[in-house]
NUPA-183575 format. One line per field, with one value per residue (C-alpha): x, y, z; residue number from 0; residue in one letter. Coordinates in Angstrom, 2 decimals. Layout:
BEGIN
c1 = (X ...);
c2 = (Y ...);
c3 = (Z ...);
resi = (NUM ...);
resn = (A ...);
# end
This chain:
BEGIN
c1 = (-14.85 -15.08 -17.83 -18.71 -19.98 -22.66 -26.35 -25.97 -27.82 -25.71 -22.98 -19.79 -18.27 -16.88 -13.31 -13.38 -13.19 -16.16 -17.00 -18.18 -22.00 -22.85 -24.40 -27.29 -25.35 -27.27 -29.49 -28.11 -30.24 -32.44 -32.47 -35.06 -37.98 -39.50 -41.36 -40.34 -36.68 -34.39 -32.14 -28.75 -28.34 -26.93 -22.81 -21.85 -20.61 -16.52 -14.88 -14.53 -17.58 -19.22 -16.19 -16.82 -20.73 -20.50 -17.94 -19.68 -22.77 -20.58 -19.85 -17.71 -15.85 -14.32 -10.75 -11.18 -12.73 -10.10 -7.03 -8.94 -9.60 -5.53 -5.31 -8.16 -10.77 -8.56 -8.46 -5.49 -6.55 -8.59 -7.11 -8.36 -11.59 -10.70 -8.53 -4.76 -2.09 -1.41 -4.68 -4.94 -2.18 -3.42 -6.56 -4.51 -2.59 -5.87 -7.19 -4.68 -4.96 -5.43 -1.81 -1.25 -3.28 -6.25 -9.69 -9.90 -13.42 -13.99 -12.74 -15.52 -13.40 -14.16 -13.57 -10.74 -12.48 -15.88 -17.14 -19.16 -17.41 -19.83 -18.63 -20.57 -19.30 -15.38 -15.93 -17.89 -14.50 -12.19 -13.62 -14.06 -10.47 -9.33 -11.86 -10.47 -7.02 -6.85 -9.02 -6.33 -3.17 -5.41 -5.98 -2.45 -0.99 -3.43 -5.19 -8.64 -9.76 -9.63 -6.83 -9.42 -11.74 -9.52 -8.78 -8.66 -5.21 -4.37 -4.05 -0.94 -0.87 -2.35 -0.66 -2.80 -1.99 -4.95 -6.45 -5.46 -1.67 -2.05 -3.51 -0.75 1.85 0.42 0.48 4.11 5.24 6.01 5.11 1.81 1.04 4.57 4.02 0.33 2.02 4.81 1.96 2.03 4.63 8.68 9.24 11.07 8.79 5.41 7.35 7.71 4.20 2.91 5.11 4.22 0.64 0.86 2.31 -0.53 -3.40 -1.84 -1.50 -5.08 -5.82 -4.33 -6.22 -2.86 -3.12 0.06 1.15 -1.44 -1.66 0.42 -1.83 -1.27 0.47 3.42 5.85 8.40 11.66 15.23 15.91 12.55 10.34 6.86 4.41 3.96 7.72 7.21 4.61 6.89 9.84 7.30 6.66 9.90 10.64 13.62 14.19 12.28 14.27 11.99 11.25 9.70 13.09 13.03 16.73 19.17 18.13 14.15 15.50 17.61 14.09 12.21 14.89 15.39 10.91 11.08 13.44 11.54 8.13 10.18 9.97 12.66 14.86 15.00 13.82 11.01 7.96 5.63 1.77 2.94 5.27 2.65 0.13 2.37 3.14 0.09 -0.36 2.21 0.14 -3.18 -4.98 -4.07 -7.46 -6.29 -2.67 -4.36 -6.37 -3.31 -0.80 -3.86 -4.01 -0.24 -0.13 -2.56 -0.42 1.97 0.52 -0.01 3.69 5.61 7.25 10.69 10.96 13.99 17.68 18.01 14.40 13.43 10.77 8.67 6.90 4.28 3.58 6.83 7.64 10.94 12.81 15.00 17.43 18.07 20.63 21.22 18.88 20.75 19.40 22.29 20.51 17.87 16.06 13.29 10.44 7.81 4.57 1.13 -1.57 -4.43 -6.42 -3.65 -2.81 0.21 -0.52 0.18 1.63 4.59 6.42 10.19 12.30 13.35 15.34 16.32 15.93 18.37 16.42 13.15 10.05 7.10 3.97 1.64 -1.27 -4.60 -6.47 -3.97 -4.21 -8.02 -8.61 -5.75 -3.87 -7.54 -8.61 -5.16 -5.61 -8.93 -7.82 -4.63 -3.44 0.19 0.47 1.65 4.13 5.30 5.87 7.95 5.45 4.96 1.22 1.18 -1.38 -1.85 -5.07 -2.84 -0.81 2.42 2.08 2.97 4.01 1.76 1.18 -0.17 -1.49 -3.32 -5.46 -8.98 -9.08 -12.63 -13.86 -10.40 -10.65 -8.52 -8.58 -6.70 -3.46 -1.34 0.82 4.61 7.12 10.64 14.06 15.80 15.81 12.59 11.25 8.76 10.65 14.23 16.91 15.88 13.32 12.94 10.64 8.76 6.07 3.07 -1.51 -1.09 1.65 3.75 7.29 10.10 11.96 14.10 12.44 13.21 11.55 13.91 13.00 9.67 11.87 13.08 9.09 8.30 4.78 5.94 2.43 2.91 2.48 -0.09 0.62 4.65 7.07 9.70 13.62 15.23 18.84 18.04 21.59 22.44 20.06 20.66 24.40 23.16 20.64 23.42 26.09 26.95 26.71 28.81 26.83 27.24 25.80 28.57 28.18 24.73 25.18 27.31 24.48 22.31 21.27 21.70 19.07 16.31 15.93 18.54 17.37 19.91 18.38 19.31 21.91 19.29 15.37 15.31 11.76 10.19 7.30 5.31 3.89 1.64 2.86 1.32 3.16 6.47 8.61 11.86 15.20 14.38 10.88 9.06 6.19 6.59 2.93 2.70 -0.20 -2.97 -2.72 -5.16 -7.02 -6.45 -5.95 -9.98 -11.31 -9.46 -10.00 -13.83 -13.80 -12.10 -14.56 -11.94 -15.00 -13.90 -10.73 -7.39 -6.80 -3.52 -2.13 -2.04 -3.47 -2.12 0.88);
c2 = (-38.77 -35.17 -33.59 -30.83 -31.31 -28.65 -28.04 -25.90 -23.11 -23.65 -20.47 -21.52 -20.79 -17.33 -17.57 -20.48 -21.07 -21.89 -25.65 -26.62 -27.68 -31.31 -32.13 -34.53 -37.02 -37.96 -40.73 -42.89 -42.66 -45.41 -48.00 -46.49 -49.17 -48.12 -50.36 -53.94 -52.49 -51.98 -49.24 -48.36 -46.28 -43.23 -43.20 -43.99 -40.63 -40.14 -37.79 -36.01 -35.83 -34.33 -31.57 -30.43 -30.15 -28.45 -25.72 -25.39 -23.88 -21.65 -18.13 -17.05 -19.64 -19.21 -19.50 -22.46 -24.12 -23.45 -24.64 -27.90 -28.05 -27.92 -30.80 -32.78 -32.49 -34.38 -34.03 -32.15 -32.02 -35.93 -38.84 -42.64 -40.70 -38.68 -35.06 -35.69 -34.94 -32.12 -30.78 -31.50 -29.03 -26.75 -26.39 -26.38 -23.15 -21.14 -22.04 -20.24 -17.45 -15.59 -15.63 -13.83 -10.75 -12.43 -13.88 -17.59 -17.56 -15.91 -19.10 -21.65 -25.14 -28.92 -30.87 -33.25 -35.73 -36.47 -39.91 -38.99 -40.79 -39.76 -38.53 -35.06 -34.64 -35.56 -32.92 -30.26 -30.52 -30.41 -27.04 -25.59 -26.36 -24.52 -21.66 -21.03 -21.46 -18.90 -16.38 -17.00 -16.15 -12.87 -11.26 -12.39 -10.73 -7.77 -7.53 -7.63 -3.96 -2.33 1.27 3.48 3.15 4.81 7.57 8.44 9.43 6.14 4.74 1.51 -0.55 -4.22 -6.77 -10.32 -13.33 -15.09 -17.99 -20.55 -19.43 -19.65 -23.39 -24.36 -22.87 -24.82 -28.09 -28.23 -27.61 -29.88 -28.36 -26.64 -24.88 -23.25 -21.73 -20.78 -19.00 -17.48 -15.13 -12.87 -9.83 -11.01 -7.87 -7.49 -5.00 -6.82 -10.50 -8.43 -6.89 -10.67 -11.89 -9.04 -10.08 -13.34 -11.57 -9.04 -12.03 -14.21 -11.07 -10.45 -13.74 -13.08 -10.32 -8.38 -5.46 -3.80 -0.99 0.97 5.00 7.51 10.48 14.03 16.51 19.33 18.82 16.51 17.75 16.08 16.15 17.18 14.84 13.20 10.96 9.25 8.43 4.98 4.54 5.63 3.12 0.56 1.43 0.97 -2.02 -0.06 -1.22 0.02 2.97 2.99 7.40 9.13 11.51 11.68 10.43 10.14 6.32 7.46 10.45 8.33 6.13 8.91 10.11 7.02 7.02 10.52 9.34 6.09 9.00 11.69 13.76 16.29 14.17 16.56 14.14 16.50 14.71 17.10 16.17 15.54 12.62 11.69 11.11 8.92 7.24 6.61 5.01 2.39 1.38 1.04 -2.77 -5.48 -5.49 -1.77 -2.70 -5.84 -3.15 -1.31 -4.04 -5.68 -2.07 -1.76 -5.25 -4.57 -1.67 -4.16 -5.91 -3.11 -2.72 -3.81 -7.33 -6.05 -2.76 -2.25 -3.03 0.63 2.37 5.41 5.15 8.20 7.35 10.25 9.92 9.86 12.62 10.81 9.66 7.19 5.85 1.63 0.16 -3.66 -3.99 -1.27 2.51 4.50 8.06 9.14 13.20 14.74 15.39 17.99 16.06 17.90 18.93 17.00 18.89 18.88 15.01 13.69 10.54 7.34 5.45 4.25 5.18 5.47 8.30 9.27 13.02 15.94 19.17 22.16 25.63 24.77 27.01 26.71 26.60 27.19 24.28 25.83 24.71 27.02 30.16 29.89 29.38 30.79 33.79 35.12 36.25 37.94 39.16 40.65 42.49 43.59 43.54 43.79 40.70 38.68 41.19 41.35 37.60 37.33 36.35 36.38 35.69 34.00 34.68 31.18 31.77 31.95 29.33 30.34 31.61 35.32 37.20 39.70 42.32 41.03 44.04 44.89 41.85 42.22 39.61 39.95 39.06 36.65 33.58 31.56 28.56 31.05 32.33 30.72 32.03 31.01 31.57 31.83 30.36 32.02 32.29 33.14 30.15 27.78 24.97 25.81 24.97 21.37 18.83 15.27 13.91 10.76 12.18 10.59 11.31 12.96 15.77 15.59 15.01 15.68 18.99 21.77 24.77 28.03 27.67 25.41 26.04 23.94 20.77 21.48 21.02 17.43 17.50 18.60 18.56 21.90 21.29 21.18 17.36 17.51 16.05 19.29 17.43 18.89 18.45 17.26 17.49 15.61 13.37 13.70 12.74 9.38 8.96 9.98 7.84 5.60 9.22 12.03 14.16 15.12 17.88 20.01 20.37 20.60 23.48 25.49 25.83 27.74 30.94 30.41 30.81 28.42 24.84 22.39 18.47 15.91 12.31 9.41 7.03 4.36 4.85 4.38 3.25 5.92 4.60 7.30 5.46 5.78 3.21 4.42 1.66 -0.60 -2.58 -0.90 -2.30 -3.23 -5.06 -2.13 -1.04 2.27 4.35 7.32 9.85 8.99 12.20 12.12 9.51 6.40 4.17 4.93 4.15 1.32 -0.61 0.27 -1.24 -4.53 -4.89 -4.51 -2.54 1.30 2.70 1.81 3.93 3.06 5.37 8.36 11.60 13.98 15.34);
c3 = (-1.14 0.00 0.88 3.07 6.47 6.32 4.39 1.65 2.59 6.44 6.79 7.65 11.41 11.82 11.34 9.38 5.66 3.79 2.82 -0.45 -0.41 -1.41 -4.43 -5.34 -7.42 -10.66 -11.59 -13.89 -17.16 -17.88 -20.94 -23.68 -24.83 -28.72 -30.30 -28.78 -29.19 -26.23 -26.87 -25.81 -22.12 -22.42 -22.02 -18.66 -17.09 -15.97 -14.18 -17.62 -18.68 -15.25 -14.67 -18.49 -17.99 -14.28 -15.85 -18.98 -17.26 -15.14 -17.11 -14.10 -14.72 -18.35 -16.92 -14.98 -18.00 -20.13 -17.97 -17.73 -21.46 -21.66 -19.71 -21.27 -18.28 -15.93 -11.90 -10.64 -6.85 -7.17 -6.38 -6.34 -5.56 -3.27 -2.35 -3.12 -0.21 -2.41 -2.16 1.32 1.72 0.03 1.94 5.14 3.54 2.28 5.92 7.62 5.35 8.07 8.88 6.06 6.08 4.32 5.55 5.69 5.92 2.29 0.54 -0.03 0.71 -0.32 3.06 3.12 5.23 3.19 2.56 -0.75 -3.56 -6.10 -9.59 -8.53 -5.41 -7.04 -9.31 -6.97 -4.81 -7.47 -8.39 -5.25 -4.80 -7.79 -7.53 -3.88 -4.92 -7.60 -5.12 -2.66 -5.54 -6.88 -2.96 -1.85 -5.05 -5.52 -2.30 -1.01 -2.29 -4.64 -4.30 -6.23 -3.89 -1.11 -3.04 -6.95 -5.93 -4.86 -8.21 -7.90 -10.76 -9.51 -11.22 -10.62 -12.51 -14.60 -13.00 -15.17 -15.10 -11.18 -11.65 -14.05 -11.69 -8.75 -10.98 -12.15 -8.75 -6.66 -3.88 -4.61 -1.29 -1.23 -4.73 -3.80 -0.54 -2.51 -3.94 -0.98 -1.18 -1.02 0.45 4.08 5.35 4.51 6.22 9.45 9.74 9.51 12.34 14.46 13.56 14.89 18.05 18.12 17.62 20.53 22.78 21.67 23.44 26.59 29.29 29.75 26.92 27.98 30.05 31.30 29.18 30.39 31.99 30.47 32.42 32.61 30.04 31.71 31.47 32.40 36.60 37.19 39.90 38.78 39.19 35.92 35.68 37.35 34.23 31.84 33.24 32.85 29.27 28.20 30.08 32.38 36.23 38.59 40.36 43.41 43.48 40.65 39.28 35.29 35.32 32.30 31.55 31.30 28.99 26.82 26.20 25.57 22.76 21.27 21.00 19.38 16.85 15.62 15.97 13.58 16.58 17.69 19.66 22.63 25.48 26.72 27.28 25.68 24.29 21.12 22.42 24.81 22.70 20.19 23.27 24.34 20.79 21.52 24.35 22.42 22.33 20.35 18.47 17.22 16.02 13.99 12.51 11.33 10.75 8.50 6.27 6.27 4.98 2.35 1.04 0.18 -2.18 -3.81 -4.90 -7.56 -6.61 -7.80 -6.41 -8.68 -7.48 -7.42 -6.41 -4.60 -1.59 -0.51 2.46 2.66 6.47 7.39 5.37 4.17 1.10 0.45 -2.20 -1.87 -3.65 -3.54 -0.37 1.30 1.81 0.15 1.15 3.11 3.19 4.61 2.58 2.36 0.88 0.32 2.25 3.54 0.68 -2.07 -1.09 -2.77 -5.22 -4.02 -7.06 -8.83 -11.64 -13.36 -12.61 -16.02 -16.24 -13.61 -15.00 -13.41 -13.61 -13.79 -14.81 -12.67 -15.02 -12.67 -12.46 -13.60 -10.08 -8.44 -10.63 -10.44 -6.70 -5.43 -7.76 -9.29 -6.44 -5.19 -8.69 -8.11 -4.92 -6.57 -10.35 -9.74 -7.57 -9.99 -11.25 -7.14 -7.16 -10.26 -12.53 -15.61 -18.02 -21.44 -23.66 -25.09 -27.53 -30.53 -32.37 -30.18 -26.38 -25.97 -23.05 -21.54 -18.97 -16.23 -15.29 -18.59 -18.32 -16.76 -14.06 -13.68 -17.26 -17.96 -19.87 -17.81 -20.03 -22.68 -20.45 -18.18 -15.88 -15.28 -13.00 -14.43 -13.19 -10.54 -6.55 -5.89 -8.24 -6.09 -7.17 -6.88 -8.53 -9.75 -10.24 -10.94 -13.56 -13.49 -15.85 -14.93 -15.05 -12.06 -12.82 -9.77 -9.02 -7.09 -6.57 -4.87 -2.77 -1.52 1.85 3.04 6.80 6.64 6.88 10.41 11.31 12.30 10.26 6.70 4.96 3.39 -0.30 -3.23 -3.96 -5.39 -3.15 -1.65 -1.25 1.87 -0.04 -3.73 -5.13 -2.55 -3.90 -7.72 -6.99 -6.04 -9.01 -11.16 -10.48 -13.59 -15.77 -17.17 -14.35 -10.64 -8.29 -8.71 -13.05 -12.18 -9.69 -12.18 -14.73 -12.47 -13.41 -16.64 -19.48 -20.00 -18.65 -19.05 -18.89 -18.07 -18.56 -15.72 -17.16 -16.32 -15.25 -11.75 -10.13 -7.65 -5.16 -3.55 -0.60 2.28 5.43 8.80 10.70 10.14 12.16 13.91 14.12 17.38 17.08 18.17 15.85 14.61 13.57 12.18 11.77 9.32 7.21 4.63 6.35 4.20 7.31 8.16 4.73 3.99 7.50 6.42 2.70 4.65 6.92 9.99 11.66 11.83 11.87 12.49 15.66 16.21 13.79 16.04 14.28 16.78 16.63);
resi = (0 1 2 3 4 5 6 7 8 9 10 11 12 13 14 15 16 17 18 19 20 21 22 23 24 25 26 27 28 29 30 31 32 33 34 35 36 37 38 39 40 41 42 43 44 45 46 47 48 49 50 51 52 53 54 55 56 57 58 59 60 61 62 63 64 65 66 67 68 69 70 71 72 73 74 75 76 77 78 79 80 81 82 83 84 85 86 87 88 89 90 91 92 93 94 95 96 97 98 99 100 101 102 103 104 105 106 107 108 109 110 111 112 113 114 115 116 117 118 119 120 121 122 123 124 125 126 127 128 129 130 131 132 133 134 135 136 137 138 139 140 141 142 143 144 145 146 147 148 149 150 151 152 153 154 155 156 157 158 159 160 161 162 163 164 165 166 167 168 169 170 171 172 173 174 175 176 177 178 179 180 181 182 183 184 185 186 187 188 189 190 191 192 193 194 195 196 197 198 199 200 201 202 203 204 205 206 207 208 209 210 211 212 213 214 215 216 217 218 219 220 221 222 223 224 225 226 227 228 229 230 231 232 233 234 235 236 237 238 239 240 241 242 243 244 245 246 247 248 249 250 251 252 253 254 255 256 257 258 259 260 261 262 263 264 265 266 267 268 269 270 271 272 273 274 275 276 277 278 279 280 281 282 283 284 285 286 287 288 289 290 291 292 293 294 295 296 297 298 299 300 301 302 303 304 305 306 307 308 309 310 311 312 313 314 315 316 317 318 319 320 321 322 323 324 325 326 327 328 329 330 331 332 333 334 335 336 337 338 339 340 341 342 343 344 345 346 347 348 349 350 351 352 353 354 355 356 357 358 359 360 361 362 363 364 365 366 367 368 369 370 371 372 373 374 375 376 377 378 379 380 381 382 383 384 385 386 387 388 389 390 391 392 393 394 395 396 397 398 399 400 401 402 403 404 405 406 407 408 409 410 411 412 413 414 415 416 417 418 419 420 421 422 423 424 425 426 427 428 429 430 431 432 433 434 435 436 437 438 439 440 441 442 443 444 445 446 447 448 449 450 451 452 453 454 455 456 457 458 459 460 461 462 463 464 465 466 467 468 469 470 471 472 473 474 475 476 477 478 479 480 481 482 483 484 485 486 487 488 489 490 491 492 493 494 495 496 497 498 499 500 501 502 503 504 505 506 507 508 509 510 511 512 513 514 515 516 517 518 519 520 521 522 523 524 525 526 527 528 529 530 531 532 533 534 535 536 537 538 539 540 541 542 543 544 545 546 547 548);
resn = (X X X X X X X X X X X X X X X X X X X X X X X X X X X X X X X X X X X X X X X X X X X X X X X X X X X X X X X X X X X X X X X X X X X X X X X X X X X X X X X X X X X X X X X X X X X X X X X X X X X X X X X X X X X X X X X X X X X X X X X X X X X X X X X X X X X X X X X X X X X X X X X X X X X X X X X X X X X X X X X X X X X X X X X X X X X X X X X X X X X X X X X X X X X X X X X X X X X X X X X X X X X X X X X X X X X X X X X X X X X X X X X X X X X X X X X X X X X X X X X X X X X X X X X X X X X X X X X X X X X X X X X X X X X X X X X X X X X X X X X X X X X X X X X X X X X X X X X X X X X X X X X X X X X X X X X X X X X X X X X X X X X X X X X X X X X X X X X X X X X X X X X X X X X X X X X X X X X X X X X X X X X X X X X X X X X X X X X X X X X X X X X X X X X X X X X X X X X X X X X X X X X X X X X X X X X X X X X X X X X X X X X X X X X X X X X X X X X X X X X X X X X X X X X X X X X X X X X X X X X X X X X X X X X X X X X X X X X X X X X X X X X X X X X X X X X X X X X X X X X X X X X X X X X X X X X X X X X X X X X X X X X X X X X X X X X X X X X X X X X X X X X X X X X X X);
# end
């Protein structure tokens, strides 16, 4: 019967998972003597009888008790009195757990080869067994931590299965351990982080940690002759050219780097490029950190993205539209600042709305119009502005520049930036309404998005060429850019509603596989990477997400 190798109070090897602890089995009750009369034993115990009593006592275990109540208290991992080949396999997945992004050693696991045939030590496997298994299903679904504690902007909706819907799942399939693996994200992305992982782990093994850092120096420009070229050649793999010339092979590298960075694509080797470079050649302990958190971040999406879904990817400072697995249209993006971060979340793209207002978000007319206001009462007047009085049962227009800015109420106006040119959010927007209040939308400074780093904002997401994009979201409709484009400048707000909701992610990936194999990082912006290889115990920060541009 199974039965764990090690003492109870004995920690398990690092690395490895848990084993159940063994338990004293119990002493059959003895025959009762009262007054000359032998009466009956107690009911000899059954497999039944233990498992009800051992979950019974167990509050954490209310789920567990009740999928066995469904099935009348019987085994679903025992066998003849010992672990089924099913449950054998199942161990051997949750052991390599590891493989997928997940510790092996958190899972507490009965050992297959055990000799104890007791009815305690059946049961004590069979619910180590389950417990593990539906830990497994919940991290490889949800994750290991918890998104709020990252950020309260962070804020996915974690959808993880109850544990007795995992257990009866695993026992009408015939192949248990495939349906218990099937938990961890379908997605493309997240199946090519875990193969790289396995890459990263083995090269973690081996002494060699890759080319050696490229040294800093004058910007290296085409024809020019220097010493760190043989480096660079070795960096990207190219044939050895035996003299140190920056030749049009080398530059073509370097180009083809700056593109998969979001750099210009000029093939000068400047400090930003270096030091992105330099990132590529960090250690294999490093990219496990980050391939572990980008992994994570997975889980936290939706399992069907939509057929149609926009991505944001807020590091990359990109958007695109997928359609049928395919990306249909692609933008640059202007996302916010590292202290107006944009939300990480998703949500359903619902209406576009063609001259929007800007009401103007009270944290922003506090902390940053008051005290313009302060210095000068006609700023607001200067910017196109206008102030509603909104302590009455309808808001009014006022003067800006009768209101006393020092002794204002600023919970009783609000100030509101009409349609037109100079409007902060152009000429449309797309709604998604949603806790946070952000969304996506047009701007007049439309020269940020020639930058590389576009983290300009106060949390909304800027669209380099959003009717462009609203051409794509409205296929299917009675609506294209050009009818859209002919109602601007005219009066009020006009809302035209998506022929279908379309699902927007706002996400935050630091590092994804190329085309080409390479892994592709990207600056930590806000700093996630750091605080979530911290809450999963992947010892600091994952430093291979360069922060310098």
């Amino acid at each position: 019967m199974p039965l764990p190798p090690q003492a109870a109070n004995e920690p398990a090897a690092e690395g490895q998972p848990q084993l159940a602890a063994p338990t004293e089995p119990a002493a059959p009750a003895p025959a009762q003597i009262t007054q000359g009369v032998e009466t009956p034993a107690a009911p000899v115990p059954t497999f039944e009888t233990v498992l009800a009593g051992r979950l019974s006592t167990q509050r954490e275990d209310a789920e567990l008790a009740a999928f066995y109540v469904e099935r009348g208290n019987k085994p679903l991992w025992i066998e003849n009195g010992k672990l089924s080949s099913k449950a054998a396999d199942i161990v051997a997945r949750i052991s390599r757990a590891d493989e997928d992004g997940l510790q092996a050693s958190s899972f507490v696991l009965p050992d297959p080869g055990g000799t104890d045939t007791s009815l305690e030590a059946e049961t004590a496997a069979e619910v180590a067994l389950s417990r593990a298994a539906i830990a497994y299903a919940r991290e490889a679904e949800g994750g290991r931590i918890d998104p709020a504690r990252v950020s309260p902007l962070v804020t996915p909706e974690i959808s993880r299965t109850p544990g007795r819907d995992i257990l009866a799942a695993l026992a009408a399939d015939a192949d248990p351990a495939a349906r218990l693996a099937a938990y961890n994200p379908p997605h493309p992305g997240f199946a090519a982080l875990k193969a790289r992982l396995v890459e990263l782990r083995r090269d973690q093994q081996d002494a060699d940690t890759g080319p050696a850092p490229i040294p800093p120096g004058p910007v290296l420009k085409p024809g020019m002759s220097d010493e760190r070229v043989p480096l660079l050649r070795a960096k990207f793999a190219l044939p050895a050219a035996g003299d140190t010339v920056y030749d049009p092979a080398l530059v073509d590298a370097v180009k083809a780097f700056q593109k998969g960075a979001g750099l210009r694509q000029d093939g000068l080797l400047g400090a930003r490029s270096l030091a992105l470079l330099n990132g590529e050649a960090s250690s294999p302990e490093d990219e496990i950190k980050l391939v572990l958190v980008n992994m994570e971040r997975w889980r936290w999406l939706p399992r069907d993205l939509g057929s149609t879904h926009v991505m944001v990817n807020v590091p990359e400072y990109m958007a695109r539209i997928t359609r049928e697995n395919a990306v249909v249209h692609e933008t640059r993006v202007i996302v916010g600042k590292p202290i107006h971060q944009t939300p990480i979340f998703s949500h359903q793209m619902q209406f576009i709305i063609v001259n929007p207002a800007w009401n103007v978000p009270s944290s922003i007319a506090t902390k940053e119009m008051l005290p313009n206001l302060l210095r000068d009462p006609t700023y607001l007047a200067r910017q196109g502005m206008e102030v509603l009085d909104t302590s009455g049962r309808k808001p009014v227009v006022i003067d800006s520049t009768s209101v006393d800015w020092s002794r204002v109420n600023m919970n009783r106006i609000r100030i509101r930036q009409p349609p037109g040119e100079r409007n902060a959010l152009g000429h449309i927007k797309f709604m998604f309404p949603n806790k946070h209040a952000v969304y996506l939308h047009d701007t007049p400074s439309r020269g940020l998005f020639a930058n590389a780093q576009r983290a300009y904002s106060h949390g909304c997401v800027r669209v380099q060429d959003p009717f462009a994009l609203a051409d794509v979201l409205l296929e299917g409709s009675n609506w294209n850019a050009d009818k859209m484009k002919k109602l601007i400048g005219q009066k009020g707000e006009r809302r035209i509603n998506l022929a279908h909701n379309v699902p927007i992610h706002i996400v935050y990936f630091t590092a994804e596989l190329a085309a080409d194999g390479r892994l592709v990082k990207r600056a930590d912006i806000y700093g996630h990477d750091r605080r979530m290889a911290a809450l999963m115990g992947l010892n600091g920060q994952a430093q291979a997400s360069v922060r310098g541009r």
